[in-house]
KOLLO-921157 format. One line per 3 residues: their letters; for each residue x, y, z of C-alpha. Coordinates in Angstrom, 1 decimal. Example, Ala and Ser with C-alpha at 12.3 -4.5 7.8 and 13.67 -1.06 7.14 Angstrom:
2
as	12.3,-4.5,7.8  13.7,-1.1,7.1
REM end
This chain:
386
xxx	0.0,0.0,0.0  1.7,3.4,-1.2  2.2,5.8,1.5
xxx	1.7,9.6,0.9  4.6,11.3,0.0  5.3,15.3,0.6
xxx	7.0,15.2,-2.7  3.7,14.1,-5.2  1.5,16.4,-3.5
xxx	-0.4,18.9,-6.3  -2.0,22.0,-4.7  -4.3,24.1,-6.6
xxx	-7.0,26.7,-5.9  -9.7,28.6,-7.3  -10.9,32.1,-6.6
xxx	-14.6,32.3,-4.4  -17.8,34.1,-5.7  -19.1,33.4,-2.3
xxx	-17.1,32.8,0.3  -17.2,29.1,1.2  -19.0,27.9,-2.1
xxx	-16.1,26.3,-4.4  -17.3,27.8,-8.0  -17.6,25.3,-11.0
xxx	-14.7,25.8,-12.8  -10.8,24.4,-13.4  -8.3,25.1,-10.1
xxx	-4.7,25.9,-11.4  -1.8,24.3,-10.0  0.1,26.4,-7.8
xxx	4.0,26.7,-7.1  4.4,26.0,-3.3  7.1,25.3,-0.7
xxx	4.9,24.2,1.7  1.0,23.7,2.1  -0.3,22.5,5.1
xxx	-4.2,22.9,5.4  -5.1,22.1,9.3  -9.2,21.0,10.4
xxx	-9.3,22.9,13.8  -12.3,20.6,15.6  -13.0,22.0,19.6
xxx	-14.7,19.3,21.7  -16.4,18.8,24.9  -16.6,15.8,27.2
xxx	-19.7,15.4,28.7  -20.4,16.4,32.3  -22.9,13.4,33.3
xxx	-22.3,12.0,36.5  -22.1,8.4,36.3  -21.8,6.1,39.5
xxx	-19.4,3.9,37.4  -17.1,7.0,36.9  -16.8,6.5,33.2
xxx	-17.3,9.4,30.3  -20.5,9.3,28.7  -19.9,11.4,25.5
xxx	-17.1,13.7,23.5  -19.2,16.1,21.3  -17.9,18.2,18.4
xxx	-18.9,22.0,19.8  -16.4,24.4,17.2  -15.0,23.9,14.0
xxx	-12.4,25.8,11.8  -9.6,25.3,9.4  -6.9,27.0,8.5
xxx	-4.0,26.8,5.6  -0.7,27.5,5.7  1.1,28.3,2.0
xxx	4.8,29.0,1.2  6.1,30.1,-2.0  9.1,31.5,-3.6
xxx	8.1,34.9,-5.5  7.1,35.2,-8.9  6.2,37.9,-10.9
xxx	2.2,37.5,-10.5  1.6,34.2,-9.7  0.8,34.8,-6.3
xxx	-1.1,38.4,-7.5  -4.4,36.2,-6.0  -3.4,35.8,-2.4
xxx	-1.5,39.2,-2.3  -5.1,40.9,-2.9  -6.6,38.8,-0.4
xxx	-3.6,39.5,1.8  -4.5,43.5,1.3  -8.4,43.2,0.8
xxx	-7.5,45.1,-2.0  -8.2,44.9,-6.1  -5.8,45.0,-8.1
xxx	-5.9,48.1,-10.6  -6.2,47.3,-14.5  -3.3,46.8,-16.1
xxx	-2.2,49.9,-18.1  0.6,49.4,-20.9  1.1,51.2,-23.4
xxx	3.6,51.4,-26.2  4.3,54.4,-28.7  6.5,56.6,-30.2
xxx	5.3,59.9,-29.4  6.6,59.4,-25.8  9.4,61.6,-24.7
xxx	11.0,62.8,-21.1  11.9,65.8,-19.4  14.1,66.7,-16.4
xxx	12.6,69.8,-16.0  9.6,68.2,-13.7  11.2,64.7,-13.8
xxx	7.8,63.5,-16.5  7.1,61.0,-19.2  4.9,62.8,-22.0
xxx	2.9,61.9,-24.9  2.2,63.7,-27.7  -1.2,61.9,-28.2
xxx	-2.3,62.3,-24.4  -2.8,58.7,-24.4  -1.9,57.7,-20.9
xxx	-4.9,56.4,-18.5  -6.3,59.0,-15.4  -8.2,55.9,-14.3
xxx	-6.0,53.5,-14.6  -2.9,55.6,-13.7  -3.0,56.8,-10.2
xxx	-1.0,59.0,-7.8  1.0,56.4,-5.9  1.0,53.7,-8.6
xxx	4.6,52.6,-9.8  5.5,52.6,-13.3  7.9,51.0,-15.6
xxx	9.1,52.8,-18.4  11.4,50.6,-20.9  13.1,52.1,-24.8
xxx	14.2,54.9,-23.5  17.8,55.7,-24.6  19.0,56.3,-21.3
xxx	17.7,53.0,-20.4  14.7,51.1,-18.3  13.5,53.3,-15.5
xxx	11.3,52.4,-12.7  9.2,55.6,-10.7  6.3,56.5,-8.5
xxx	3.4,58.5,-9.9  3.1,61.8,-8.1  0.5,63.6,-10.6
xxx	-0.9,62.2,-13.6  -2.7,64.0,-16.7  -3.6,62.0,-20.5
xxx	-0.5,63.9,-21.5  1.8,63.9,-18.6  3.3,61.5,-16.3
xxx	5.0,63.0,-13.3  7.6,60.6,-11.2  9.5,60.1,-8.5
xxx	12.1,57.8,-7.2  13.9,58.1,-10.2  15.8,60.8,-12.2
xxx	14.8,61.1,-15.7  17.0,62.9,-18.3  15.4,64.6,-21.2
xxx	14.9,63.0,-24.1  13.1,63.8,-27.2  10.5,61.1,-28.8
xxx	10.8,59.1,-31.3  12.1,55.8,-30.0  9.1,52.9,-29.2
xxx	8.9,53.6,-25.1  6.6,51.4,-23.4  4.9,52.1,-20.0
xxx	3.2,49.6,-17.6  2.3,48.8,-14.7  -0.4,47.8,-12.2
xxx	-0.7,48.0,-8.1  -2.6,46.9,-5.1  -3.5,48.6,-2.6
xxx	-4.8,47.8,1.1  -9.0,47.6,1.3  -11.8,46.2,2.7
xxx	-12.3,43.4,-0.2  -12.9,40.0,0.8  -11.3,37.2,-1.0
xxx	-11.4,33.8,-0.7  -10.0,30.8,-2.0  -11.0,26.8,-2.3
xxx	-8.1,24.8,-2.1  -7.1,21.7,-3.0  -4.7,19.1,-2.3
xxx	-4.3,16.1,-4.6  -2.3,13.3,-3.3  -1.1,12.1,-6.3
xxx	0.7,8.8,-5.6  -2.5,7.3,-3.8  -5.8,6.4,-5.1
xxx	-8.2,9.6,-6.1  -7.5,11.1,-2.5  -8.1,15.1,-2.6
xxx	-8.1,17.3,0.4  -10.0,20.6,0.2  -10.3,23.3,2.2
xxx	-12.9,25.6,1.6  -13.4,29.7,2.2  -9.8,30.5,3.2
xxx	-8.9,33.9,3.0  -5.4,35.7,3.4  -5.0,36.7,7.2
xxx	-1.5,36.9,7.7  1.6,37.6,4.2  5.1,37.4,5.2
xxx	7.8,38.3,2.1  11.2,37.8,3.4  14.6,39.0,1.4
xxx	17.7,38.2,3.0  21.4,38.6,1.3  21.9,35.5,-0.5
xxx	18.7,33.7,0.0  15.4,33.6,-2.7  12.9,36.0,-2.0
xxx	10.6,33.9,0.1  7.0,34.3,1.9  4.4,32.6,3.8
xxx	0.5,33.2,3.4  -1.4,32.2,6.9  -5.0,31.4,5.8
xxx	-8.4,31.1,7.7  -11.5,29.4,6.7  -14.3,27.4,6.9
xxx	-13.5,23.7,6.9  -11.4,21.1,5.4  -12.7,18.1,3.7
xxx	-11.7,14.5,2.2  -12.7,13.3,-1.0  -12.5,10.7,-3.8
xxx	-12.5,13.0,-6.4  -11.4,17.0,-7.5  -13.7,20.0,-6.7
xxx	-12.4,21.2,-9.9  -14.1,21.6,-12.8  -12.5,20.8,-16.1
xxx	-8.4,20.4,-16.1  -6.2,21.8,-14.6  -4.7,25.2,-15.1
xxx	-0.7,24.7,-15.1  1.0,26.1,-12.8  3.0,29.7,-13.8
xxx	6.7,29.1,-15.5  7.8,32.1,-14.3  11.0,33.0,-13.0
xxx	11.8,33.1,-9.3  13.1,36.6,-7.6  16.3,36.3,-5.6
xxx	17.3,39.1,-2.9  21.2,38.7,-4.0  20.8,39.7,-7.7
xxx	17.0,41.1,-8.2  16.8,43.7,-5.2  16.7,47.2,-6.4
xxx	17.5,50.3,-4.7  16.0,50.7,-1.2  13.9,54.3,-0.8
xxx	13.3,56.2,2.2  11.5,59.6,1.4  11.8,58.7,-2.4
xxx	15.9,59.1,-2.0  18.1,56.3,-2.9  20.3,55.0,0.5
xxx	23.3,54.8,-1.4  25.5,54.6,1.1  23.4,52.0,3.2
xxx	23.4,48.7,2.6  21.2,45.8,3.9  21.0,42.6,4.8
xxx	17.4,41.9,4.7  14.1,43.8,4.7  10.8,41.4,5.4
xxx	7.1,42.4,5.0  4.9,41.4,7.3  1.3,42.1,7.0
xxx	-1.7,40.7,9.2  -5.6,41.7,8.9  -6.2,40.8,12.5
xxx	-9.4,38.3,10.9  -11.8,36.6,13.2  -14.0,34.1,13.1
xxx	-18.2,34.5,13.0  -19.5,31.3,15.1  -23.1,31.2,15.1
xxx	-25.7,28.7,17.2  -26.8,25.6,14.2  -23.3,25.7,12.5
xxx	-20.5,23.5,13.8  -18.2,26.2,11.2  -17.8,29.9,11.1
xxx	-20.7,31.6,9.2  -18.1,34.4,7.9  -15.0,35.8,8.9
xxx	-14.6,39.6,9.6  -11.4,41.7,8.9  -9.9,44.1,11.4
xxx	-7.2,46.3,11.4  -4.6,45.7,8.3  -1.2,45.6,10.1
xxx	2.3,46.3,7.9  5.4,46.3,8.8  9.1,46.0,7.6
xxx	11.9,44.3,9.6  15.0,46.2,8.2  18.7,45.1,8.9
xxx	21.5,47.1,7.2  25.4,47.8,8.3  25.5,50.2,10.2
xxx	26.8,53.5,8.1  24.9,56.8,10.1  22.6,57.2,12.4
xxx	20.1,58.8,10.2  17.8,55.9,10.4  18.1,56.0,14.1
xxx	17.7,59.4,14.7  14.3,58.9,12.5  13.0,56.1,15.1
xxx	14.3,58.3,18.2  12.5,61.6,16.7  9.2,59.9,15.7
xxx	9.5,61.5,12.2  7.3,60.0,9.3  8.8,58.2,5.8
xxx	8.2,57.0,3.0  10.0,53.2,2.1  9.7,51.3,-0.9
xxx	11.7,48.5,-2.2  11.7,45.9,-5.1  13.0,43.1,-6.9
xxx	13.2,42.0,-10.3  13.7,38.6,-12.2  15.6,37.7,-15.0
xxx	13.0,39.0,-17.5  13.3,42.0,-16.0  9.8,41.8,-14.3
xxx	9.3,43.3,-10.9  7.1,43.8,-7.6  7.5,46.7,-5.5
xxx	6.7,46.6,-2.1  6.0,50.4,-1.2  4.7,52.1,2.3
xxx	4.2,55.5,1.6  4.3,56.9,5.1  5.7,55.2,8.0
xxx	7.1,55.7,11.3  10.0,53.0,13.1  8.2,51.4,16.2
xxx	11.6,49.8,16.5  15.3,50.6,16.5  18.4,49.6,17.8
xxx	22.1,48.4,16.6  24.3,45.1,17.7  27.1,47.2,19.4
xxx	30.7,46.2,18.9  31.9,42.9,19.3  35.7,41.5,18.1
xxx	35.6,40.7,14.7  31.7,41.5,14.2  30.1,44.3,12.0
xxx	28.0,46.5,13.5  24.6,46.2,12.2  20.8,48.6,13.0
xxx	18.1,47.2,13.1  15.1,48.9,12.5  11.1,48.1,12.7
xxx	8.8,50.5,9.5  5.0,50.1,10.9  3.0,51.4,8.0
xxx	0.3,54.0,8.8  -2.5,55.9,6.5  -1.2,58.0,4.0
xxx	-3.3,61.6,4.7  -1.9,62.4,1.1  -2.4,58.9,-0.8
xxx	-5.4,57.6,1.4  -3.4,53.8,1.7  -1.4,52.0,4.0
xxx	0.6,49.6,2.0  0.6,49.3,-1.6  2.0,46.1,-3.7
xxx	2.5,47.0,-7.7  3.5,43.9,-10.6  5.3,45.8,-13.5
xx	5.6,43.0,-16.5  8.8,43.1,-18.4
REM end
């Protein structure tokens, strides 16, 4: 009799239109370093008193499951969960190619001629990539946007007449109140039809990890309604492959890391790990042995930094209680990459290693994301293609 292997396990999900209902349609295979879905069942023994001492009953009185998904990160593969993650939508994918495009220094802007770029799908905040231009790919932040002109920042543009085929793109998430939720799906594939499916999980706790020398790693922590066992898929149809794309590194893919929209140039780190959480509990209700919903609370961000220690500007930030901006991002071999951006922040943490024989000195530093009174969001992920 074959025992189940790690190894030949497929996971795949699907997208909810209500939350808990697994829509008919084809899961897609997902690329994942670990999947663990857990059936949480409470019980209570029964209090009856007995003259023989013995128990009379165990009854099933709470029921919950929860899923726990690592990955390695991908351009957009895991777009899906990161939404969930935020409660946010991701915006429509603006890209746009042309010749009439050209760039000035004077107000650091992209421009076109034929006031084709997007106020609705372009919005202050949103990060852009711009590719063709002779002084070669550049990567910025939207600070105003008009059909005809793209202001940035984060990045220094040169001017340069049109003429050349420039392309622009990009698309972002942003944190919201949007509920999404996933059926998931384990197949063990080197046993007989034996699926395991856990139903209504949404994203309640993201972790997206960069350390020198290490992939760019994560963790979704999902919550949902129950976990089941079966003899055959929830899917519908076959399978969606899973993505092909390539997997971001932090020791070759990191770009430049931004505090108030400068470049630390003189800083370097060793890691810098998101953390977000949306504090999500679970609805139990009097007739249903599973949660009836699940209600978000407060989105939590934050940002574990670690860096050599170079100045105490950092430090002096965290003492002072003064407000940032940090963004940071990585990019695969294609050339696609995510940015990870937290447009106003203050260090809840901050401290360095001291000296020690033989040992660099190294700060470590805590970003807690708060409302942007400018940009009206707390954490924002964007996916520029290549």
């Amino acid at each position: 009799m074959a025992q189940a292997q790690g190894n030949l396990v497929s996971t795949k999900y699907v997208a909810e239109v209500t939350p808990g209902i697994t829509p008919a349609a084809a899961l897609t295979i997902i690329n994942a370093t670990t999947a663990k879905p857990t059936l949480n069942i409470s019980t209570t023994t029964s209090q009856t008193i007995r003259s023989d001492r013995m128990i009379t009953d165990l009854v099933n009185t709470a029921g919950s499951s929860t899923f726990d998904l690592g990955f390695e990160l991908r351009a957009t593969e895991y777009l899906p969960f990161i939404e969930s993650a935020l409660g946010g939508t991701t915006s429509t994918l603006f890209t746009l190619t042309a010749t009439d495009i050209s760039a000035s220094s004077v107000d650091n802007s992209i421009n076109s001629v034929a006031a084709a770029f997007s106020t609705a799908n372009i919005l202050p905040g949103h990060w852009l990539k711009v590719t063709g231009l002779a002084q070669g790919t550049k990567i910025g932040k939207v600070v105003s946007v008009t059909t005809a002109k793209v202001v940035l920042s984060h990045v220094a543009l040169t001017t340069e007449a049109a003429g050349a085929s420039v392309s622009v793109k990009g698309r972002s998430v942003r944190n919201a109140s949007v509920k999404k939720t996933f059926s998931i799906e384990q197949e063990y594939t080197d046993l007989t039809t034996t699926f395991q499916s856990s139903v209504g999980q949404i994203v309640n706790t993201m972790a997206l990890n960069a350390a020198s020398g290490s992939i760019v790693a994560g963790t979704f922590g999902l919550m949902g309604r129950t976990t089941a066992f079966g003899t055959a898929t929830i899917g519908t149809g076959a399978d969606v492959a899973a993505s092909s794309e390539g997997i971001m590194s932090a020791a070759a893919n990191v770009g430049t890391v931004y505090v108030d929209g400068a470049a630390l140039s003189t800083t370097f780190f060793k890691s810098a790990n998101l953390s977000t959480t949306n504090n999500a509990r679970n609805l139990d209700a009097i007739g249903n042995l599973y949660p009836v919903d699940i209600n978000l609370g407060s989105i939590n961000a934050t940002v574990a930094l670690q860096a050599y220690f170079a100045d105490t500007a950092q430090l002096v930030k965290f003492v002072n209680g003064t407000t940032f901006s940090l963004a940071y991002y990585f990019t695969d071999a294609s050339g696609a990459a995510v940015v990870v951006d937290l447009p106003y922040c203050k260090y809840s943490a901050g401290s360095d290693s001291g000296a020690a024989l033989n040992a660099d000195i190294l700060v470590d530093l805590t970003a807690t994301a708060l409302r942007s009174p400018t940009l009206g969001y707390q954490v924002q992920i964007s996916f520029l293609p290549a």
